[in-house]
C-alpha positions, 0 to 999 in steps of 0.5 A: 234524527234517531240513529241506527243504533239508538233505535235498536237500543229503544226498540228494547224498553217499551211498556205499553199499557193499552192496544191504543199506546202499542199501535201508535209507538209501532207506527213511531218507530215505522217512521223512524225506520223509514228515516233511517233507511232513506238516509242509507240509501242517500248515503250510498248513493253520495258516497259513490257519486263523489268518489265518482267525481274525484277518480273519474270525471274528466275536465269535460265532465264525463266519466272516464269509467274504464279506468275500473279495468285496471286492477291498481285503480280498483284499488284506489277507488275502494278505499276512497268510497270506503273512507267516505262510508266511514265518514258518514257514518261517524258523522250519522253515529257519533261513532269513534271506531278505535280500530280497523274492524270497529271501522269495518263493522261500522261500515258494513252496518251502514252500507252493508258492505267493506272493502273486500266487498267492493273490490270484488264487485270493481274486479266483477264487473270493472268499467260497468261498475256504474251509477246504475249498478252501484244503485242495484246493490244499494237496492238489495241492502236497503231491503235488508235493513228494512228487514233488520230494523222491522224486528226492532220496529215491533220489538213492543208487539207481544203474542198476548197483543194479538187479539185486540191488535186484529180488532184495532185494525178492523178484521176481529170478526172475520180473524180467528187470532187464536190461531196467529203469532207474533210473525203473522200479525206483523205483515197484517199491521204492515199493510194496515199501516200503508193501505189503512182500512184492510180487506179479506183479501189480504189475510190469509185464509187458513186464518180467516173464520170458515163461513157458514154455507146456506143451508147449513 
């Protein structure tokens, strides 16, 4: 699997000398950032669950959440699920962080959070940081590495790509793509991608071609 890193780095060299070439490399690199972003969000979700199962699981198997009231535990509890970011991480990367804030910058990149972070949430919401609200966070940071990596997805599209990237996905005639950037079009190949064929209705329509009324 393609790492975080690597895909950024690649998402840098691309030369692409047809409309053709250009929307099968963006579609590429869509399914690697999806790959990418399913394995952070399984990731996060892991980590917590094992730290979980060492800290808080009884014998009975239930999980003795209220120890995450105690400041001390809190603590622990950080560091441990922060350890676990770092090992997957270096596992995912390849990475040998040489120091503390290599690590962190690692950590932060791959869960989107550090230490600091997690203790404040442990101190936030104590026994009800559970499962689900570790899951809630994971939501927001899983939609700001979709953002994140979509700049590197469409690194390749360039303004001069416009016009026959709206003809490719089949709006050309009703598109005026004089009129639309680079941060236009990206939400129109999104949507062309998911849905495939698109419909008026999706495009703005500051940028759709005023249409004749009769009589006129």
């Amino acid at each position: 699997m393609v790492g975080i890193f690597r895909f950024l780095v690649l998402a840098q060299h691309a030369d692409h000398g047809s409309i053709d070439s250009l929307i099968k490399e963006i579609e590429k690199r869509r399914k690697q950032r999806k790959k990418l972003v399913n394995a952070a969000g399984w990731a996060h979700d892991k980590a917590y669950h094992e730290v979980a199962k060492e800290l808080l699981e009884n014998k009975e198997g239930e999980l003795e959440y209220e120890k995450l009231n105690e400041s001390k535990f809190q603590e622990k509890f950080a560091k441990k699920l922060i350890d676990k970011y770092i090992a997957n991480a270096k596992k995912r990367f390849k990475a040998d962080p040489k120091d503390e804030l290599e690590k962190e910058m690692l950590t932060k990149m791959y869960s989107g959070v550090n230490e600091g972070i997690i203790k404040e949430r442990l101190a936030a919401h104590g026994e009800k940081y559970t499962t689900e609200q570790h899951s809630k966070y994971k939501e927001d940071f899983l939609e700001n590495l979709t953002k994140e990596l979509t700049t590197s997805v469409y690194t390749p599209l360039q303004h001069e790509h416009i016009p026959g990237v709206v003809k490719h996905i089949g709006v050309g005639e009703a598109v005026n793509a004089e009129k639309m950037r680079k941060e236009d079009i990206i939400p129109l190949l999104e949507n062309f991608y998911d849905i495939g064929k698109l419909s008026e209705k999706v495009i703005p329509k500051h940028f759709l071609y005023r249409k004749k009324s009769r009589g006129s």
